[in-house]
C-alpha positions as CSV (number, residue, x, y, z in Angstrom):
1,X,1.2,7.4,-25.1
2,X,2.7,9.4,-22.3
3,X,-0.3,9.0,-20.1
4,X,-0.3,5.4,-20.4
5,X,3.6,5.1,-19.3
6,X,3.0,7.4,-16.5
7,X,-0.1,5.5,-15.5
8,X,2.4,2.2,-15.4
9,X,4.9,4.2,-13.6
10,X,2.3,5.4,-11.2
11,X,0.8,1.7,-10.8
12,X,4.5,0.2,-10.1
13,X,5.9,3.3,-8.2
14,X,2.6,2.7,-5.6
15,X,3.1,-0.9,-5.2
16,X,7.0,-1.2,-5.0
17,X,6.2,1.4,-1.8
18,X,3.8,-0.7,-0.7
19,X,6.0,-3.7,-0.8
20,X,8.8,-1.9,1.5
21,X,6.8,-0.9,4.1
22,X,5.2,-4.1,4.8
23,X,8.8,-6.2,4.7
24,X,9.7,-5.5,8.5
25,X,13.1,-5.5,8.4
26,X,13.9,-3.2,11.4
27,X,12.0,-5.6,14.0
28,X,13.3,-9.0,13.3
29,X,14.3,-10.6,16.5
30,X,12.9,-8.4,19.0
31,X,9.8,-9.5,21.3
32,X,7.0,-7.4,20.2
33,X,5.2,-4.5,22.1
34,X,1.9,-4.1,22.8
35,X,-1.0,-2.0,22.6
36,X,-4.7,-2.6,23.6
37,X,-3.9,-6.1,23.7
38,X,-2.5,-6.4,20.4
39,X,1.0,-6.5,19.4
40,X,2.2,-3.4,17.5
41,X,3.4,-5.4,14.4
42,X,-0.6,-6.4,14.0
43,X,-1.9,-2.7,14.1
44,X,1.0,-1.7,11.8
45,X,-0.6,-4.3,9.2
46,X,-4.1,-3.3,9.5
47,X,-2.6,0.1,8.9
48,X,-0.4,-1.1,5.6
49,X,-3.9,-2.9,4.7
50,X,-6.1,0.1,5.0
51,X,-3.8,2.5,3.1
52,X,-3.1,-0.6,0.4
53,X,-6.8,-0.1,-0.5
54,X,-6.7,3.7,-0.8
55,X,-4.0,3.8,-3.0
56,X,-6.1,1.4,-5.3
57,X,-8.6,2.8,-5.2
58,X,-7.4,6.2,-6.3
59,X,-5.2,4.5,-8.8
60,X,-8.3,2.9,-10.3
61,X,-10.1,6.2,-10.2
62,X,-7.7,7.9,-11.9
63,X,-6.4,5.6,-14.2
64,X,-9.7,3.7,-15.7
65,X,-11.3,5.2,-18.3
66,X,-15.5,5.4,-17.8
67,X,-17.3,2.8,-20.9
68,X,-20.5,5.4,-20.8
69,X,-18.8,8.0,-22.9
C-alpha cells in the first residue's frame, strides 16, 4: 500500500514540475533572443521535451511491475 501512494506521489510530483517549467512566465512580452538561428524559447522546449521523456521513462521503469515473473 505504501509503495503504490508513493509511486502516485512520485508520478504527480514529476509532472506538476514539469508543468512549471514549461509555463514561461518570466519572458512574456520580451522579443526573444537568439541562438544558432533559433530563438532561445525553442531550444528551452526541445530541452523541457527531452527531459519530459526521461523522467518517463524512469518513472515507468521503476514503477511497472514485469508480467514474466
Amino acid at each position: 500500500m505504501k509503495r503504490a501512494r508513493f509511486k502516485s506521489y512520485a508520478w504527480w510530483a514529476a509532472w506538476l514540475i514539469l508543468i512549471a517549467l514549461a509555463t514561461d512566465f518570466y519572458e512574456w512580452d520580451v522579443l526573444p533572443r537568439m541562438w544558432l538561428g533559433h530563438p532561445l524559447w525553442l531550444w528551452r522546449l526541445f530541452l523541457l521535451i527531452l527531459l519530459i521523456g526521461l523522467v518517463y521513462a524512469l518513472l515507468a521503469h521503476l514503477t511497472w511491475e514485469d508480467d514474466a515473473s
